[in-house]
N, C-alpha and C positions, 0 to 999 in steps of 0.2 A: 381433483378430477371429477368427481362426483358432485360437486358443486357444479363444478360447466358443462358437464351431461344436464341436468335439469336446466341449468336457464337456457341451454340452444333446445331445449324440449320445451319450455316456455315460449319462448322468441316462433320456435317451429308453428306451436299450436296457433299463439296469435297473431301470425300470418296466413295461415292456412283459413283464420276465424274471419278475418281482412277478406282474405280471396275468394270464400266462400259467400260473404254478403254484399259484394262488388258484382259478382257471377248471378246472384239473386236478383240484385238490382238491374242489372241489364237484359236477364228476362223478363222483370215486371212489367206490366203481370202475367199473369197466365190462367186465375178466373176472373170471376166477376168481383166486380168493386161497390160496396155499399155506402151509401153516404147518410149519415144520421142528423136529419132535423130535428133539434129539441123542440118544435114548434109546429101548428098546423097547419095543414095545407095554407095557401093563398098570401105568405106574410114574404117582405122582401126576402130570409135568406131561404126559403122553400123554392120562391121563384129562381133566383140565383143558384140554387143547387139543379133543379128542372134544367134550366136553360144551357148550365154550362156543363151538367153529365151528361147530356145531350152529346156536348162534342169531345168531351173526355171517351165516349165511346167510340166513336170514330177514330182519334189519334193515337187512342193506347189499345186499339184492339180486342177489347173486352167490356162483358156486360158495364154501365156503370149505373145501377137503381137508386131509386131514392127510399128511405124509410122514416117516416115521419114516428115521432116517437114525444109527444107531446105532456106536461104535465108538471106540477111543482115550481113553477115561475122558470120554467125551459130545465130545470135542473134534473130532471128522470134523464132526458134523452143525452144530456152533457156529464152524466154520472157514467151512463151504458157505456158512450166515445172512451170513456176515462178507461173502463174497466178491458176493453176490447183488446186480441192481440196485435199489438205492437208491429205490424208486417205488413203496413199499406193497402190489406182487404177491407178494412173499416175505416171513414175519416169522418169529418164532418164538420158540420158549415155554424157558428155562430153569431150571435148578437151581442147588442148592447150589455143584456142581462150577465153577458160573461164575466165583465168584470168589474159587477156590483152586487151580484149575486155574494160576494166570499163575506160581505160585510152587514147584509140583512139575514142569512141565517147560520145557523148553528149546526155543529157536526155536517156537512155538505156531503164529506165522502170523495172530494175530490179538488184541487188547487187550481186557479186559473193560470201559474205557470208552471209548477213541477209536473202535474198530471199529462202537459201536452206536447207536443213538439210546432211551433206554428210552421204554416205550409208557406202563406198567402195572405196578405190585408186583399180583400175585395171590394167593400164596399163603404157607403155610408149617408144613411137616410139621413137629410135634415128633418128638423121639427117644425112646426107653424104655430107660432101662436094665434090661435083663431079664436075669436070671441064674440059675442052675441052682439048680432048687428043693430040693434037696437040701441046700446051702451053709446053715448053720445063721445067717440072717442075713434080719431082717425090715424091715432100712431101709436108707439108704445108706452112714450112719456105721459101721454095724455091718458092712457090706458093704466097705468099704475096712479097718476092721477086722481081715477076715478076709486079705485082699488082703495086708495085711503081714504075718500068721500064717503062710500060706502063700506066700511067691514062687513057688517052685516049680510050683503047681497057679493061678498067675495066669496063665491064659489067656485072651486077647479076641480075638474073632472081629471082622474087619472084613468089608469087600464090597471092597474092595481099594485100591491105591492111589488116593488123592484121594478118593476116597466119603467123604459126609458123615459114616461110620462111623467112618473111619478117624482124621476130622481131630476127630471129637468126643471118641473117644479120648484121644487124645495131648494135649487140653484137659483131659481129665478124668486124665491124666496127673500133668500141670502140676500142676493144683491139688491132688488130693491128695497129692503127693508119694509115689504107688506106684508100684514096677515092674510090669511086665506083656511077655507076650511076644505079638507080636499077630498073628493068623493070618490070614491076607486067604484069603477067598472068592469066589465069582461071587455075587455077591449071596445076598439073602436063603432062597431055595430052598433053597440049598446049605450057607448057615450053621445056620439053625435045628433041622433034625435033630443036629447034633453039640452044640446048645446042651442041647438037651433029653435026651440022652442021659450030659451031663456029660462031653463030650469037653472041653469050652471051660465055662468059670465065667463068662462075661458076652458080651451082645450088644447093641451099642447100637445099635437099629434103628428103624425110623419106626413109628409109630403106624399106620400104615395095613397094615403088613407084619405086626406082629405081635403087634396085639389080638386075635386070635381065639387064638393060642395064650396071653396071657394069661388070657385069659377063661376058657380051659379048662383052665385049670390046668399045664397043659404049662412052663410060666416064670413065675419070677416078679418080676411090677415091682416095681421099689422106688423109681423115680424119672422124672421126666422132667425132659429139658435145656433146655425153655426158662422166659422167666421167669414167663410167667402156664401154670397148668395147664390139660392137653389134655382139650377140651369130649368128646370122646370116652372116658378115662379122669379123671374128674373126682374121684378119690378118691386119684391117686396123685398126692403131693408132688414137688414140682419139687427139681433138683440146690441149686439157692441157699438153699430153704427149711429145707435139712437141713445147712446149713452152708457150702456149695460158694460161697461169696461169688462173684458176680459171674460166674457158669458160665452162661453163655446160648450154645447149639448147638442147630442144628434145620436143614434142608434148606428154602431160600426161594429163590424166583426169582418170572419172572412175562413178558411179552411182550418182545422189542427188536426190533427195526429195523435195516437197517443203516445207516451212518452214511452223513449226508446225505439221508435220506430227509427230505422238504418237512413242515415243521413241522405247518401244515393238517392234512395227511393224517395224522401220528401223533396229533394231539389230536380227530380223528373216531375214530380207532378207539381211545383211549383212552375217550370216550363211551361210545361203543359196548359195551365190553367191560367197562368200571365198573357198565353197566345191566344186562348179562346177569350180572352176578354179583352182583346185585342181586335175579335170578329167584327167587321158591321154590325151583322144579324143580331149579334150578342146585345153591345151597346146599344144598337137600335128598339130589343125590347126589354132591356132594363134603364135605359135613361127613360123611358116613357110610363114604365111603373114612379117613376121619383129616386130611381137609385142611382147615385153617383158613383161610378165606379172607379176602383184604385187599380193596385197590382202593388209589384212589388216584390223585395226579397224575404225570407224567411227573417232574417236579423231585423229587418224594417218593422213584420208585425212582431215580433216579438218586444223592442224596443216600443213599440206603439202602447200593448196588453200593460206594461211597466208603466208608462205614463198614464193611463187610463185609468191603472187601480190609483196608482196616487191622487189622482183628480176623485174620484169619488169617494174615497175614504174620507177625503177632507168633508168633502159634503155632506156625507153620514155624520160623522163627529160633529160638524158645528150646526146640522140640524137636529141633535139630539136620537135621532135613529136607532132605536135598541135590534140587535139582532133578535131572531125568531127561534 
């Protein structure tokens, strides 16, 4: 008897635990909602957090801010997400560096899947290979070409450890079987003058950073890294197209949670934010930054974050990559 007094006391409570974060969930929310960029202002997922808490404040009835929280190759502000309560007031938006990050440094402090709950895939910058217009070379076969001609003057500009530059590199390494010496920047600001000035022969940078200088002639593309071609340069051929079998790089991420946050509450605001990206207005000023945008189910990014560490783990390992 005493036995089935406690488990309909067990069964009681964890109903009552059900009905309680069901009843939570259907009020969510009731304050404000913070959204944490590991990154600084102006880079696609800052934009993409701006534009779409924008309408998250509208449909869910509460503040929704943004806090940029920059520093450690994104990893301060993806440590803070990690550590935050569990209850839907804190989420936030990642990149590439999510899930390459676990394999260049050491003690992180935090997993790119046990740490999180995914919300949402949102998006995904392609990459441009842009290279010093000078280089007597109008595709990318010709472009690697030249790469083995010269070692010497094979210089590639990254944004630095762990940036999507760097790891698209070292894939584009791999597969063509060139050397290169690679010179890490503070991002793109700081790269692209020396690209254009023929300090550095190649820069693999996003679509968002550096279509205006292809546009202007300032560099020129001869490729991009993923496998369908960027709706914003829709004339330049993709790295596989040209030979690069199987070369898919590009900078993606999209909302997480931290882990254990009440399912409810991640599949309203995956709603929510599959609808706002859904807007005109929305697509209209992130396809025009260079960002593709997805959507999508929670199972979808998550299944996605799984295939993406696989793909860069390999890259780490077989370009020798010691963690930090």
């Amino acid at each position: 008897m005493q036995f089935k007094s406690l488990f309909k006391l067990v069964t009681l409570s964890a109903a009552l635990a059900v009905a309680s974060t069901l009843a939570s969930a259907q009020d969510y929310p009731t304050r404000p909602i913070k959204i944490i960029v590991p990154a600084p202002p102006g880079g696609a997922i800052d934009t993409i957090a701006r534009v779409v808490g924008e309408k998250l404040t509208h449909s869910l009835g509460q503040p929704v801010v943004v806090e940029n929280k920059p520093g450690a190759s994104n990893n301060l502000g993806t440590d803070a997400l990690a550590k935050s309560p569990p209850d839907g007031y804190t989420i936030g938006i990642v990149g590439g560096s999510h899930n390459t990050n676990k394999f260049l440094f050491k003690n992180l402090g935090w997993d790119p899947e046990k740490s999180f709950e995914p919300i949402v895939y949102t998006h995904e910058v392609p990459l441009v290979f842009a290279i010093y217009p000078q280089i007597p070379a109008k595709t990318l076969p010709e472009f690697i070409a030249w790469m083995k001609a010269h070692p010497d003057q094979a210089k590639v500009a990254t944004s630095g450890r762990g940036s999507a530059q760097e790891m698209a590199a070292e894939m584009f390494r791999l597969a063509s079987g060139t050397q290169m010496l690679l010179v890490p920047y503070k991002g793109s600001s700081a790269a692209q003058p020396d690209l254009i000035a023929g300090r550095t022969a190649l820069y693999i940078d996003t679509v968002s950073a550096i279509q205006s200088q292809v546009k202007g002639g300032n560099v020129r593309a001869v490729a991009v890294t993923t496998r369908k071609r960027a709706s914003s340069l829709p004339d330049v051929p993709t790295a596989e197209e040209q030979g690069l079998k199987g070369y898919d790089a590009n900078t993606n991420g999209g909302f997480l949670a931290p882990a254990g946050t009440p399912k409810p509450i991640i599949n309203k605001l995956n709603a929510e934010i599959n609808a706002a990206l859904k807007m005109p207005d929305v697509r209209s000023k992130l396809e025009a930054a260079g960002i593709e945008i997805q959507g999508g189910t929670p199972q979808e990014y998550a299944a996605l974050i799984k295939s993406d560490l696989a793909k860069w783990q390999k890259v780490v390992k077989s370009a020798g990559i010691d963690a930090e």
